[in-house]
Predicted model as a PDB file, atoms N, CA, C, CB and O in Angstrom, pLDDT in the B-factor column:
MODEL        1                                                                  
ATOM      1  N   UNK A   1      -9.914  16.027  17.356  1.00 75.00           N  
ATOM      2  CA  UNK A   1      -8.508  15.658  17.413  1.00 75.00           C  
ATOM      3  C   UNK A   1      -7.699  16.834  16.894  1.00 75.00           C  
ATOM      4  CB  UNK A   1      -8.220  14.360  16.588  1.00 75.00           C  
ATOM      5  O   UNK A   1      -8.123  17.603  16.031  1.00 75.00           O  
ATOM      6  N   UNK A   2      -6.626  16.918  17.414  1.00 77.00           N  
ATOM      7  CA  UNK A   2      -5.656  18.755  17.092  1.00 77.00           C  
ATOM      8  C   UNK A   2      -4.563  17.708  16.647  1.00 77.00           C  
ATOM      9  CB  UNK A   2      -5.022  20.320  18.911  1.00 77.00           C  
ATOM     10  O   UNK A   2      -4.589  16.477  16.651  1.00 77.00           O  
ATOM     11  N   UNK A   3      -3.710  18.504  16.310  1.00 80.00           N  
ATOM     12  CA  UNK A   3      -2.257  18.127  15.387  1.00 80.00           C  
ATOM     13  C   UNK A   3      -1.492  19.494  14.850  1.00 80.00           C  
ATOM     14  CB  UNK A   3      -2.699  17.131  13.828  1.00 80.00           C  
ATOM     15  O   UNK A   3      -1.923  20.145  13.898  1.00 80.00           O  
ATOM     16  N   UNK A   4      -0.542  19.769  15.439  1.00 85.00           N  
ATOM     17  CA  UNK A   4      -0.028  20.598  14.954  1.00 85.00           C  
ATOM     18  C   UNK A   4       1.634  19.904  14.692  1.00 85.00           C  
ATOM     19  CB  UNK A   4      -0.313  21.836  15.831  1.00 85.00           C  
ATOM     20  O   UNK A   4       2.632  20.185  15.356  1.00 85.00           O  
ATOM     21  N   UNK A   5       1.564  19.096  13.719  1.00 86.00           N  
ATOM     22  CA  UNK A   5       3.001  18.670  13.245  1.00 86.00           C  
ATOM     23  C   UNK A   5       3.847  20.012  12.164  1.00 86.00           C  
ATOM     24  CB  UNK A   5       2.721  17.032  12.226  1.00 86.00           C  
ATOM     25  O   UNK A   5       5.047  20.082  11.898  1.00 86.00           O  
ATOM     26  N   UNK A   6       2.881  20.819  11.781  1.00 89.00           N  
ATOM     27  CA  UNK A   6       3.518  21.324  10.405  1.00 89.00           C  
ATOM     28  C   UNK A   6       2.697  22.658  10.660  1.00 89.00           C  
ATOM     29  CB  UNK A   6       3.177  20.326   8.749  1.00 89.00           C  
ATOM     30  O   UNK A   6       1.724  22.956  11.352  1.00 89.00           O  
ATOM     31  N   UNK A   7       3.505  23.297   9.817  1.00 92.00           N  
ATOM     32  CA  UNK A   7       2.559  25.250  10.027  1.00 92.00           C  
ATOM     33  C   UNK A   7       1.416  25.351   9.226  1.00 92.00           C  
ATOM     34  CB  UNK A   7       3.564  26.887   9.334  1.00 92.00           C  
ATOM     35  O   UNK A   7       0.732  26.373   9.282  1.00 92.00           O  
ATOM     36  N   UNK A   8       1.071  24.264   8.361  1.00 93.00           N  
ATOM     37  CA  UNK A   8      -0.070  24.334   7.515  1.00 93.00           C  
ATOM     38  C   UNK A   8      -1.174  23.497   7.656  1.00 93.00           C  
ATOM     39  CB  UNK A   8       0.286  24.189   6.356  1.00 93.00           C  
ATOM     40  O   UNK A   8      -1.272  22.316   7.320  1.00 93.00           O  
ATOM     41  N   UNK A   9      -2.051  24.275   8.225  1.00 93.00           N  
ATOM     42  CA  UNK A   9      -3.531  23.942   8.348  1.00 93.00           C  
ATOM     43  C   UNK A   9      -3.886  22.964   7.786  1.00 93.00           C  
ATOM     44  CB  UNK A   9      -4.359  24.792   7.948  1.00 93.00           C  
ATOM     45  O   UNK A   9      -3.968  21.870   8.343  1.00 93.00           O  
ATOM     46  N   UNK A  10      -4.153  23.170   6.617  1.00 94.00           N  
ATOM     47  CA  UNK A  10      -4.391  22.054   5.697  1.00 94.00           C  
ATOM     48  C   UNK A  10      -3.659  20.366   5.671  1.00 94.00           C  
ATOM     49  CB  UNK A  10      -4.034  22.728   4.480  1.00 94.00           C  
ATOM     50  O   UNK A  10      -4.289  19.327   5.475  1.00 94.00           O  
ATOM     51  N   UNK A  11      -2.213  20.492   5.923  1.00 94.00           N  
ATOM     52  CA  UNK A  11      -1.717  19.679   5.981  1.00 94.00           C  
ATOM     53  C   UNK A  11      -1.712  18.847   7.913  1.00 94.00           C  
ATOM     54  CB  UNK A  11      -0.550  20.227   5.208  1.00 94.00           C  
ATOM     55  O   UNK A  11      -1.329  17.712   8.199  1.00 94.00           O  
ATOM     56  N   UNK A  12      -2.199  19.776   8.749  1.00 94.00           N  
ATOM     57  CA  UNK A  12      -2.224  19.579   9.891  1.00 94.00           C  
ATOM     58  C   UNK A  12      -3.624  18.676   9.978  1.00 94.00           C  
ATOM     59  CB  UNK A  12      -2.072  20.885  10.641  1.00 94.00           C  
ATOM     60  O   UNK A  12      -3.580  17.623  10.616  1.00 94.00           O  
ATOM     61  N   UNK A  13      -4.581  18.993   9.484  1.00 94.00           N  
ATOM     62  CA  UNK A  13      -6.169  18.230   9.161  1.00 94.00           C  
ATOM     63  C   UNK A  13      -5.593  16.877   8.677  1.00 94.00           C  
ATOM     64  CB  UNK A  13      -7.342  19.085   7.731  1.00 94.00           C  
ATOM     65  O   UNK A  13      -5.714  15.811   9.281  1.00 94.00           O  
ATOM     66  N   UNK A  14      -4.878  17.089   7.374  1.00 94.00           N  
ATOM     67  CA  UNK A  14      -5.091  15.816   7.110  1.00 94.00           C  
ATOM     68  C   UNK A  14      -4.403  14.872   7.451  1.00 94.00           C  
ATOM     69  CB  UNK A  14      -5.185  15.666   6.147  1.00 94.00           C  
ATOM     70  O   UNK A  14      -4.624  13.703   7.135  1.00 94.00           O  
ATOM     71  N   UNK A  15      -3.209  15.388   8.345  1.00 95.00           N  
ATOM     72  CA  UNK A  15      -2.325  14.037   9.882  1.00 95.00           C  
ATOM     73  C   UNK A  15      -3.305  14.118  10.501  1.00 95.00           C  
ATOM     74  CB  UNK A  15      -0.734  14.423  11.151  1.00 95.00           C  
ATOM     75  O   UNK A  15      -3.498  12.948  10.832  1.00 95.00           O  
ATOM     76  N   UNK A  16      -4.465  14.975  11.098  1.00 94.00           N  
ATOM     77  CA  UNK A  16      -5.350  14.824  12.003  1.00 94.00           C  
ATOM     78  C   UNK A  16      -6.492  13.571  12.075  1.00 94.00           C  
ATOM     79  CB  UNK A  16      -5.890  15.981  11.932  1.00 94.00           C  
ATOM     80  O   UNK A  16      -6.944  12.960  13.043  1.00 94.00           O  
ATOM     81  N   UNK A  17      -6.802  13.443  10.367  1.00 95.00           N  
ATOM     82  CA  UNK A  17      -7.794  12.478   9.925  1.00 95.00           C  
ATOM     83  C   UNK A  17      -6.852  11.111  10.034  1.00 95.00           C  
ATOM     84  CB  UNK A  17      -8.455  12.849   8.295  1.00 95.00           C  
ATOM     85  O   UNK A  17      -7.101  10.095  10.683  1.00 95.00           O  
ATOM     86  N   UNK A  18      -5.952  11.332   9.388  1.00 94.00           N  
ATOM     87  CA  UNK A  18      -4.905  10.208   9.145  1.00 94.00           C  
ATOM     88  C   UNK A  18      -4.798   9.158  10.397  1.00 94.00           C  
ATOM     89  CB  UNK A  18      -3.400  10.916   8.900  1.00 94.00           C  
ATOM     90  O   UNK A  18      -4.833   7.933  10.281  1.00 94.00           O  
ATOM     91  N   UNK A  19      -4.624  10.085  11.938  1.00 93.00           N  
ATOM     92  CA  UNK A  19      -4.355   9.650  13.538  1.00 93.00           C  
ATOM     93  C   UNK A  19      -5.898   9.130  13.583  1.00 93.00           C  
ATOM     94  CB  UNK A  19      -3.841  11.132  14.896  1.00 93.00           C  
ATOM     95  O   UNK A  19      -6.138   7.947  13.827  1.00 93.00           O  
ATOM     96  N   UNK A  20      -7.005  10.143  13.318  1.00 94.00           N  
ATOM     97  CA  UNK A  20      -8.144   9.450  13.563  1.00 94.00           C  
ATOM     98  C   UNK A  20      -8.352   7.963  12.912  1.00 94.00           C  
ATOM     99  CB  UNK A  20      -9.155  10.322  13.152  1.00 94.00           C  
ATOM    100  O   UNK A  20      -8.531   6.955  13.595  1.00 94.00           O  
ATOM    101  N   UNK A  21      -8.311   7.981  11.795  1.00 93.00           N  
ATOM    102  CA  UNK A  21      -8.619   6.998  10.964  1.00 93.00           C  
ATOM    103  C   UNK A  21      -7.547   5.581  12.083  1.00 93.00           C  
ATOM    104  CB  UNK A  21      -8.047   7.524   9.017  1.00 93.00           C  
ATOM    105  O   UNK A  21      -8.196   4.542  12.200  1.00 93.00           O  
ATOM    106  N   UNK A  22      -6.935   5.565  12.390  1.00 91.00           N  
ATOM    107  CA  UNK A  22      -5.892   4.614  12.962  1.00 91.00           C  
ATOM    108  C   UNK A  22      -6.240   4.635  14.364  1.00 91.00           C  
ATOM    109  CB  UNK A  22      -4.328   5.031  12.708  1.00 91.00           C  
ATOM    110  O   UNK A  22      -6.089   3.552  14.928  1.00 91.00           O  
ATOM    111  N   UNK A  23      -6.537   5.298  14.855  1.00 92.00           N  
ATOM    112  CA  UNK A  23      -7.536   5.045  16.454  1.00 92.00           C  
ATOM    113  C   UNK A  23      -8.580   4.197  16.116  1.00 92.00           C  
ATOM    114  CB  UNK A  23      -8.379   6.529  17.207  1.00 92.00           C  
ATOM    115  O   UNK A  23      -8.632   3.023  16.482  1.00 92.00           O  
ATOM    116  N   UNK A  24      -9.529   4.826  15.334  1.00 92.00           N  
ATOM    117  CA  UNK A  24     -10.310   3.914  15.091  1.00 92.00           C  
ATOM    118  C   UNK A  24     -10.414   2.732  14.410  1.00 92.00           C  
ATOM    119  CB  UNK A  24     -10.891   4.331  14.838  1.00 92.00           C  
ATOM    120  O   UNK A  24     -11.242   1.924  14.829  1.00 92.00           O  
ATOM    121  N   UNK A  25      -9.757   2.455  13.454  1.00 91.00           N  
ATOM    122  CA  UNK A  25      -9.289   1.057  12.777  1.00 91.00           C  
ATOM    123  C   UNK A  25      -8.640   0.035  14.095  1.00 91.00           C  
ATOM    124  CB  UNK A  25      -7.896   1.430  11.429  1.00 91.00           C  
ATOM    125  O   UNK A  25      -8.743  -1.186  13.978  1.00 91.00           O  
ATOM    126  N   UNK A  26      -8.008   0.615  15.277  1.00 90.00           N  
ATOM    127  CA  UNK A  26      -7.673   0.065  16.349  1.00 90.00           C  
ATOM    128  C   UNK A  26      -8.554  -0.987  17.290  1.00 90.00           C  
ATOM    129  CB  UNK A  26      -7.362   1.056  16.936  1.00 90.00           C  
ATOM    130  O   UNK A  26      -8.577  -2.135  17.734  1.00 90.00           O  
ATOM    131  N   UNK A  27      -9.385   0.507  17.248  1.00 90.00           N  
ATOM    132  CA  UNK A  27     -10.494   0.388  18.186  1.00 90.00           C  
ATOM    133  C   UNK A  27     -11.705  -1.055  17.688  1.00 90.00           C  
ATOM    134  CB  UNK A  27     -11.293   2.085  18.138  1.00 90.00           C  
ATOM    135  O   UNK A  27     -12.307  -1.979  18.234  1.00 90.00           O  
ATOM    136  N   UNK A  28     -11.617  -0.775  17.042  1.00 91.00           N  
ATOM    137  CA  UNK A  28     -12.897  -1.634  16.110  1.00 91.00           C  
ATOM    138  C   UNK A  28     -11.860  -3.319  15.245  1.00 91.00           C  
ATOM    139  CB  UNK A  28     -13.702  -0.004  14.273  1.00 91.00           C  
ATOM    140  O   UNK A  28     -12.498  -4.367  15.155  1.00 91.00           O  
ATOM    141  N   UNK A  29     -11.129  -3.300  14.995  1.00 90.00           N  
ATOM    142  CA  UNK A  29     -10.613  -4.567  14.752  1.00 90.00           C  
ATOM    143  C   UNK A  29      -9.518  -5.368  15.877  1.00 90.00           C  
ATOM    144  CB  UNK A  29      -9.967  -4.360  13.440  1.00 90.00           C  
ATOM    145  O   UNK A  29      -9.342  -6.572  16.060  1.00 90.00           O  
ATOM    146  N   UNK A  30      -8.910  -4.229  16.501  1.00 86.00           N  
ATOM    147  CA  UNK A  30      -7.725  -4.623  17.536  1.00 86.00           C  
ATOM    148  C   UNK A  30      -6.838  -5.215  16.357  1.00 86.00           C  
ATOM    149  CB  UNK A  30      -8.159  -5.877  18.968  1.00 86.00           C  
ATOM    150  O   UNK A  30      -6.478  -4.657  15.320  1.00 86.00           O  
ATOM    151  N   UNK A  31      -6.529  -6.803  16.914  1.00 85.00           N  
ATOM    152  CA  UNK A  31      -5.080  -7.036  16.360  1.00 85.00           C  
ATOM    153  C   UNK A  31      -4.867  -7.527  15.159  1.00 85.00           C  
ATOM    154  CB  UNK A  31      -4.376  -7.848  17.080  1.00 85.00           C  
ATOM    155  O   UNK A  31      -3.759  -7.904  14.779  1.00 85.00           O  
ATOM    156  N   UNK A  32      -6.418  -7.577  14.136  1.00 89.00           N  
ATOM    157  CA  UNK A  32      -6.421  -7.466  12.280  1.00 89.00           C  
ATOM    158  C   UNK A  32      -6.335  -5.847  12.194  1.00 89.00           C  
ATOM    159  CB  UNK A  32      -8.216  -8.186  11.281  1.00 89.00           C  
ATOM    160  O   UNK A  32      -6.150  -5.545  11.015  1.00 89.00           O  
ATOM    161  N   UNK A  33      -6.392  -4.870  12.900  1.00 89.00           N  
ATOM    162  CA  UNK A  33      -6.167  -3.433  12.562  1.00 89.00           C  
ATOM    163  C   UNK A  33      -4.838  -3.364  11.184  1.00 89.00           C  
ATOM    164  CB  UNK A  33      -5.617  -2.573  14.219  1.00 89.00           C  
ATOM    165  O   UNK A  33      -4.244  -4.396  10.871  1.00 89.00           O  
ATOM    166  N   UNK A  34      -4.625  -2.405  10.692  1.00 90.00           N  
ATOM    167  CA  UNK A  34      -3.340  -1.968  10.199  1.00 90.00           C  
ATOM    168  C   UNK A  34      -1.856  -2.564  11.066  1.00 90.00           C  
ATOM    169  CB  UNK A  34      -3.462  -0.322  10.273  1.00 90.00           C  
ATOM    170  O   UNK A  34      -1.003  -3.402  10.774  1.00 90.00           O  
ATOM    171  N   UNK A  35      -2.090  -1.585  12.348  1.00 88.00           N  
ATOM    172  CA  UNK A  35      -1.074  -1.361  13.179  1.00 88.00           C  
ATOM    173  C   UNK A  35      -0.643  -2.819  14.246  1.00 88.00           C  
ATOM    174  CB  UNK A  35      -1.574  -0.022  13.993  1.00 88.00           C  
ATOM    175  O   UNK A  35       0.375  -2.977  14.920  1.00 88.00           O  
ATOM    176  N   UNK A  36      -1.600  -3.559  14.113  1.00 89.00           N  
ATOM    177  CA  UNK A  36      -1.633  -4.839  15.059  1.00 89.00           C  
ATOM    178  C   UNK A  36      -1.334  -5.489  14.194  1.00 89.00           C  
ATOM    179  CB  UNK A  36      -2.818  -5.362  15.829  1.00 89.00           C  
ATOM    180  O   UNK A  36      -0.723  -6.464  14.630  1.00 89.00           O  
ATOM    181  N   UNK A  37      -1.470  -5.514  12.586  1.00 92.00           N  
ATOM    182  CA  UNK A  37      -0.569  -6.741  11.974  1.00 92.00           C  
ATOM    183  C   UNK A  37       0.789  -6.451  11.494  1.00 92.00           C  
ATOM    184  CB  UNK A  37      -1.238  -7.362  10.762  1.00 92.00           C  
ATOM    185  O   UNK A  37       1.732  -7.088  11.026  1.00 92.00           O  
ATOM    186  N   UNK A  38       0.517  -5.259  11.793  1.00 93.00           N  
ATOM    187  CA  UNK A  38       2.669  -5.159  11.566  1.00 93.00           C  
ATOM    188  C   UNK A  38       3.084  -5.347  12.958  1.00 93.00           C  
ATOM    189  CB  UNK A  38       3.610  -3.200  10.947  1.00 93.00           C  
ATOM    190  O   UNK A  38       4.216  -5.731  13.250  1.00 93.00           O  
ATOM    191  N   UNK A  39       2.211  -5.091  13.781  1.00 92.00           N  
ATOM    192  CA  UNK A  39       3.291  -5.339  15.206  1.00 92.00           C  
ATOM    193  C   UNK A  39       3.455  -6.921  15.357  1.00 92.00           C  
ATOM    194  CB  UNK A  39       2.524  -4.666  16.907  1.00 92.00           C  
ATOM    195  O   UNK A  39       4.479  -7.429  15.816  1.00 92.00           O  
ATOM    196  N   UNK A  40       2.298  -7.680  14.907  1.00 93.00           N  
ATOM    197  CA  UNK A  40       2.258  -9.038  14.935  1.00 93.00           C  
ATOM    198  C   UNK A  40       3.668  -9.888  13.595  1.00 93.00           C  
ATOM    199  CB  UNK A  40       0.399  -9.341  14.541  1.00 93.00           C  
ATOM    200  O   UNK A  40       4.315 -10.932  13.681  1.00 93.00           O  
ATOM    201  N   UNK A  41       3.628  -9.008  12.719  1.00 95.00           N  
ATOM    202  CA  UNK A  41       4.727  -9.413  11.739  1.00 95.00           C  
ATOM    203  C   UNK A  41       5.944  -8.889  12.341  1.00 95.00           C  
ATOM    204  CB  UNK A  41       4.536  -8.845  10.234  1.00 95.00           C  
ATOM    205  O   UNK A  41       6.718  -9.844  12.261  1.00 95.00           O  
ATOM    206  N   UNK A  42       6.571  -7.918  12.903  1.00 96.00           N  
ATOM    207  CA  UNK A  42       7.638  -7.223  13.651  1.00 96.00           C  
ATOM    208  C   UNK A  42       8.184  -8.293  14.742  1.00 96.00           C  
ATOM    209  CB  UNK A  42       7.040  -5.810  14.373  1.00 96.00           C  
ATOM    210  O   UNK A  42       9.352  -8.679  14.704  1.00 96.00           O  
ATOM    211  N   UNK A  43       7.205  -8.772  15.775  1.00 95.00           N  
ATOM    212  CA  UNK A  43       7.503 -10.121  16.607  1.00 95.00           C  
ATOM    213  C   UNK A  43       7.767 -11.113  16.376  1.00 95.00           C  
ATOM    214  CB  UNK A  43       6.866 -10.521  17.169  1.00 95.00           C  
ATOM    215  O   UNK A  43       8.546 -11.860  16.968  1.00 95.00           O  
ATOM    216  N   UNK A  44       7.091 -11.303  15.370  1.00 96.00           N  
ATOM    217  CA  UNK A  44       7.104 -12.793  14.252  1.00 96.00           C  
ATOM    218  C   UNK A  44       8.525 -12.933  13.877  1.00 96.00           C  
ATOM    219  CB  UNK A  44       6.108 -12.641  12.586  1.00 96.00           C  
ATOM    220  O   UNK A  44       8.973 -14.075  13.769  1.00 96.00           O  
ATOM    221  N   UNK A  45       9.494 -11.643  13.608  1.00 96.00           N  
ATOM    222  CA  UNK A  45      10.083 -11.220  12.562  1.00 96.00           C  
ATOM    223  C   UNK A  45      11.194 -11.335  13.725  1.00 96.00           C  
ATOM    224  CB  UNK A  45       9.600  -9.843  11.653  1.00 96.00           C  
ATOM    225  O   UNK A  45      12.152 -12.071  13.491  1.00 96.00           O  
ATOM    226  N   UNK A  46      11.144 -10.766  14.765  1.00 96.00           N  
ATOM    227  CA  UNK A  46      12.053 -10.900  16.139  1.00 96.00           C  
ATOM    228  C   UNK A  46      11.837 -12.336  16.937  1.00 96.00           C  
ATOM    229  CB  UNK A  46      11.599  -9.605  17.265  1.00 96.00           C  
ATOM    230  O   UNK A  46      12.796 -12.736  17.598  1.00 96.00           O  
ATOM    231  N   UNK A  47      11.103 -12.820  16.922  1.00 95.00           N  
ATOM    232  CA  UNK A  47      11.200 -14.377  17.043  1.00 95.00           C  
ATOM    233  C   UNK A  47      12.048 -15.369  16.214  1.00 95.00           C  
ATOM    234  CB  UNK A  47       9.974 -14.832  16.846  1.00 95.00           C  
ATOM    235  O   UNK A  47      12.651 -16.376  16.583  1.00 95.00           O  
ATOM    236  N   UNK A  48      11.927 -14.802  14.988  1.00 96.00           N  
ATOM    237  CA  UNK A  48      12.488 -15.913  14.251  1.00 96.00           C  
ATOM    238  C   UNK A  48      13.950 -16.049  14.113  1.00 96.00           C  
ATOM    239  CB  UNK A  48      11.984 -15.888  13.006  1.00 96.00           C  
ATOM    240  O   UNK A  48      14.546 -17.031  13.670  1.00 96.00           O  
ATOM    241  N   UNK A  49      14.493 -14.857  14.580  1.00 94.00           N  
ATOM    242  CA  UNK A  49      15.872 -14.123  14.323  1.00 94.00           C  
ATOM    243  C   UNK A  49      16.618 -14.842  15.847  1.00 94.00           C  
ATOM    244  CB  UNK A  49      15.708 -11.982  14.251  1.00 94.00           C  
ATOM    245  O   UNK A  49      17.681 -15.396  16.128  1.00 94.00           O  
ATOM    246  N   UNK A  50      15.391 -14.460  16.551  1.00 93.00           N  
ATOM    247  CA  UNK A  50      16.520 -15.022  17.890  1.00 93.00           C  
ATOM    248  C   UNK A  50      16.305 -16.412  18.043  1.00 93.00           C  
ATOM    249  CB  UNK A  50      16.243 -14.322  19.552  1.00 93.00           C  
ATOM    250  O   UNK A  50      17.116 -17.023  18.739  1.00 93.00           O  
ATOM    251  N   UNK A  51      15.268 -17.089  17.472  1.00 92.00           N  
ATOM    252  CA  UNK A  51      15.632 -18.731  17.069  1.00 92.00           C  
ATOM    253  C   UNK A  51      16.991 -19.185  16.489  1.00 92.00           C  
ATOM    254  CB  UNK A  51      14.657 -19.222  15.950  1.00 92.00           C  
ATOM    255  O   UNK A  51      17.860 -19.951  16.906  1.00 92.00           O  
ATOM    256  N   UNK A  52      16.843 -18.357  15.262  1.00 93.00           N  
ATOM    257  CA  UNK A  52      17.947 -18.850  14.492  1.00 93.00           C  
ATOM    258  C   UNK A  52      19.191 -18.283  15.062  1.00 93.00           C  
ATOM    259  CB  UNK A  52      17.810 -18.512  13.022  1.00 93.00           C  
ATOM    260  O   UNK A  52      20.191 -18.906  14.704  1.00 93.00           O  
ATOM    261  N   UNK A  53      19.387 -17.408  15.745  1.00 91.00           N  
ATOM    262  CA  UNK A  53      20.389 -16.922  16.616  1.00 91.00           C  
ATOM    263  C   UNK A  53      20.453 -18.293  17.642  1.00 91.00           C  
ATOM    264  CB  UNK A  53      19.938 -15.338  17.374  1.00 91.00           C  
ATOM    265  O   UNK A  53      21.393 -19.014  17.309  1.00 91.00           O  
ATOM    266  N   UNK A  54      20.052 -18.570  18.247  1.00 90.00           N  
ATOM    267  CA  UNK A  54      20.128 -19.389  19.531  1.00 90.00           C  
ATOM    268  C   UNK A  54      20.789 -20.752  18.592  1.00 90.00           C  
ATOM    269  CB  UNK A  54      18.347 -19.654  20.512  1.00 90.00           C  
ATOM    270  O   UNK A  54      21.646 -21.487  19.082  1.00 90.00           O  
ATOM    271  N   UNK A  55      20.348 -20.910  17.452  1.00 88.00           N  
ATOM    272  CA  UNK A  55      20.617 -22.436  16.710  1.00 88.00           C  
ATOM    273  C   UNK A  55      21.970 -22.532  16.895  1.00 88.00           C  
ATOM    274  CB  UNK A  55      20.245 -22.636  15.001  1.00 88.00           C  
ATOM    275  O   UNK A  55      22.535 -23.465  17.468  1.00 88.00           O  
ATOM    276  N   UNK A  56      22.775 -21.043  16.147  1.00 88.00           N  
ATOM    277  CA  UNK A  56      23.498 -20.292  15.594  1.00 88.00           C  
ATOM    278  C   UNK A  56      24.698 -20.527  16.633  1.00 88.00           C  
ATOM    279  CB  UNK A  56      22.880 -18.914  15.342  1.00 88.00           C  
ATOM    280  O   UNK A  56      25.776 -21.109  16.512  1.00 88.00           O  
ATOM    281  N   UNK A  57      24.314 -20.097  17.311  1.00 87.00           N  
ATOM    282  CA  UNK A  57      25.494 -19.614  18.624  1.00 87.00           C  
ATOM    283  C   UNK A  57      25.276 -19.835  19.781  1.00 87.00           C  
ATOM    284  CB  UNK A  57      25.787 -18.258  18.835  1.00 87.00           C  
ATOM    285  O   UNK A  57      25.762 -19.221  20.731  1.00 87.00           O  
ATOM    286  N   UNK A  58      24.378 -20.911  19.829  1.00 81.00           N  
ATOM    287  CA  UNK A  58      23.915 -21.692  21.424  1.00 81.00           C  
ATOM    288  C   UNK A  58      23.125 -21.456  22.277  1.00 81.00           C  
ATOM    289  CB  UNK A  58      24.685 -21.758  22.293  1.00 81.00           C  
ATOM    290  O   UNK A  58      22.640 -20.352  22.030  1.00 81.00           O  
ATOM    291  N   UNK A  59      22.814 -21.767  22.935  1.00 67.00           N  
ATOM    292  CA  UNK A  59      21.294 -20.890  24.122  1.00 67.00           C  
ATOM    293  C   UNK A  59      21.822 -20.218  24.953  1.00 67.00           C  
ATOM    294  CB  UNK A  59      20.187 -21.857  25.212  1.00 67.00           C  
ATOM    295  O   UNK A  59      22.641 -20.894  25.576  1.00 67.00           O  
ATOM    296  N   UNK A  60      21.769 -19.218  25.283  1.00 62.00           N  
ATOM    297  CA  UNK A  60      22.392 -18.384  26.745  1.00 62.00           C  
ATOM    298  C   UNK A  60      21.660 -18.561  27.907  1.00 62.00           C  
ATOM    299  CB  UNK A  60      22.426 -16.769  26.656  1.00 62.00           C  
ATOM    300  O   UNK A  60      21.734 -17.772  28.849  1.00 62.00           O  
ATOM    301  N   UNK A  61      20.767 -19.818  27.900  1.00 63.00           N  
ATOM    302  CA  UNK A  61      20.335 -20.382  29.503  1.00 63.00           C  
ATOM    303  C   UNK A  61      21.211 -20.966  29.825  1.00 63.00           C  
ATOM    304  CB  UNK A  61      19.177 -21.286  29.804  1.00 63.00           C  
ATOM    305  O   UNK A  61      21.360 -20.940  31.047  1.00 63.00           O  
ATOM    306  N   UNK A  62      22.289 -21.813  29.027  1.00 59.00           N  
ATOM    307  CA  UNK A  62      23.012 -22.869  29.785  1.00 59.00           C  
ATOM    308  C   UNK A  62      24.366 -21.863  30.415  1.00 59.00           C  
ATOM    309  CB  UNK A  62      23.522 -24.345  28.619  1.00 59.00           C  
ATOM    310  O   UNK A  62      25.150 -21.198  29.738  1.00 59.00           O  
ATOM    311  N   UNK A  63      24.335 -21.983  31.656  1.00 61.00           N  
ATOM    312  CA  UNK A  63      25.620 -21.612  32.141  1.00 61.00           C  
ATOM    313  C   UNK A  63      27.072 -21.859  31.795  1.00 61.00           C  
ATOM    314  CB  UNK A  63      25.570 -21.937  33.103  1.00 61.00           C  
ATOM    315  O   UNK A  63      27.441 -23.026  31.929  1.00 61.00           O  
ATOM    316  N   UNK A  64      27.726 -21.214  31.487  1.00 63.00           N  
ATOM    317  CA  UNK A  64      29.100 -21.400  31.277  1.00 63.00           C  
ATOM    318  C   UNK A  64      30.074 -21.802  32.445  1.00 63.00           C  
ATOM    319  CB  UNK A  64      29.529 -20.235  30.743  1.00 63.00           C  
ATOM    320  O   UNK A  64      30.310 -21.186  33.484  1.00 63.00           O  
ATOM    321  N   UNK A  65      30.533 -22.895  32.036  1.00 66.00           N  
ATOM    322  CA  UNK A  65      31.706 -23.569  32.934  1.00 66.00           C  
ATOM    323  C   UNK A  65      33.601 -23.442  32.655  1.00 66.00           C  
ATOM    324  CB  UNK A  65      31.305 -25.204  32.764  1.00 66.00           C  
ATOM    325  O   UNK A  65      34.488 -23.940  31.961  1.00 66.00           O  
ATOM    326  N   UNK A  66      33.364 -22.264  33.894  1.00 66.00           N  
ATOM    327  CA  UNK A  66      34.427 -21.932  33.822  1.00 66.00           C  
ATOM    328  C   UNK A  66      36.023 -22.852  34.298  1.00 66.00           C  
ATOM    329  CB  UNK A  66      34.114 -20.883  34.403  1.00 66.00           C  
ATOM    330  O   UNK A  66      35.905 -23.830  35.038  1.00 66.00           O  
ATOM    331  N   UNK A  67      37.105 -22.527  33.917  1.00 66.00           N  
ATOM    332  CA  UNK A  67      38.282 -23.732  34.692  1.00 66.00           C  
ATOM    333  C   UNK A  67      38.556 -22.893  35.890  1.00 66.00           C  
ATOM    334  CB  UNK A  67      40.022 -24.174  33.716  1.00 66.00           C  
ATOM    335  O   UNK A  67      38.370 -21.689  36.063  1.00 66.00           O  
ATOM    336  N   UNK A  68      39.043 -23.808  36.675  1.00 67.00           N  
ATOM    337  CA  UNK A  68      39.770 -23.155  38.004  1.00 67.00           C  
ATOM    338  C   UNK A  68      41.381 -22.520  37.733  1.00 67.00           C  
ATOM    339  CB  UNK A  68      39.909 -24.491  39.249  1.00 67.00           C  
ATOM    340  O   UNK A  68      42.340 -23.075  37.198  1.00 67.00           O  
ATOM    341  N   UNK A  69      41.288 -21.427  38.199  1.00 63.00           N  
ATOM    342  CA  UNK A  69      42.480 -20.721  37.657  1.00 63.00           C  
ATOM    343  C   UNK A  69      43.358 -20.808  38.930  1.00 63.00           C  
ATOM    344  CB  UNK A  69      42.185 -19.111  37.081  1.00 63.00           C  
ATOM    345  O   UNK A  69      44.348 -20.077  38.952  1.00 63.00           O  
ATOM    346  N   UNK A  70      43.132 -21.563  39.929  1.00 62.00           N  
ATOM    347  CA  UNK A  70      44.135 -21.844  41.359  1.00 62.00           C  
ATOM    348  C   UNK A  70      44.156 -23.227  41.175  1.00 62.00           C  
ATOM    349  CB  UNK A  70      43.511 -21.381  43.075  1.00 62.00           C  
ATOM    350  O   UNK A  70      43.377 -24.033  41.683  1.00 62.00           O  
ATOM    351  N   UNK A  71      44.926 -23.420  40.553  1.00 57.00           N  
ATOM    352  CA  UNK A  71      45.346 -25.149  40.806  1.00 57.00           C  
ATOM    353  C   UNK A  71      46.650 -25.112  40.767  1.00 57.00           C  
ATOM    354  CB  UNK A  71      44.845 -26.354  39.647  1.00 57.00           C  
ATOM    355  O   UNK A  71      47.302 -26.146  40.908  1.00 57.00           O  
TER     356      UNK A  71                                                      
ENDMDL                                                                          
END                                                                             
């Protein structure tokens, strides 16, 4: 694995291990990984918001009924 985020070697290895380490924690648990339970808390987290949004300020499936402006 290469990485060149930064001019220093040293510090370039160890984002290198860092990316490895997280491929593979991927690879081998999927969605208990690191990265799959924050994405799973992030949705969780955007679900709950547009629930309480919808409670909030109504559902935007129901169509709006407009008046007739020619009468």
């Amino acid at each position: 694995m290469q990485c060149q985020q930064s001019r220093s070697l040293a510090d370039n290895r160890g984002i290198a291990r860092k990316l490895l380490r997280e491929k593979l924690d991927e690879l081998e648990n999927g969605s208990l990984s690191k990265n799959g339970q924050k994405a799973a808390k992030i949705a969780k987290q955007k679900a709950r918001r547009s629930r309480r949004a919808k409670e909030k300020y109504g559902h935007k499936d129901t169509p709006e009924i407009k008046p007739d402006a020619e009468l």
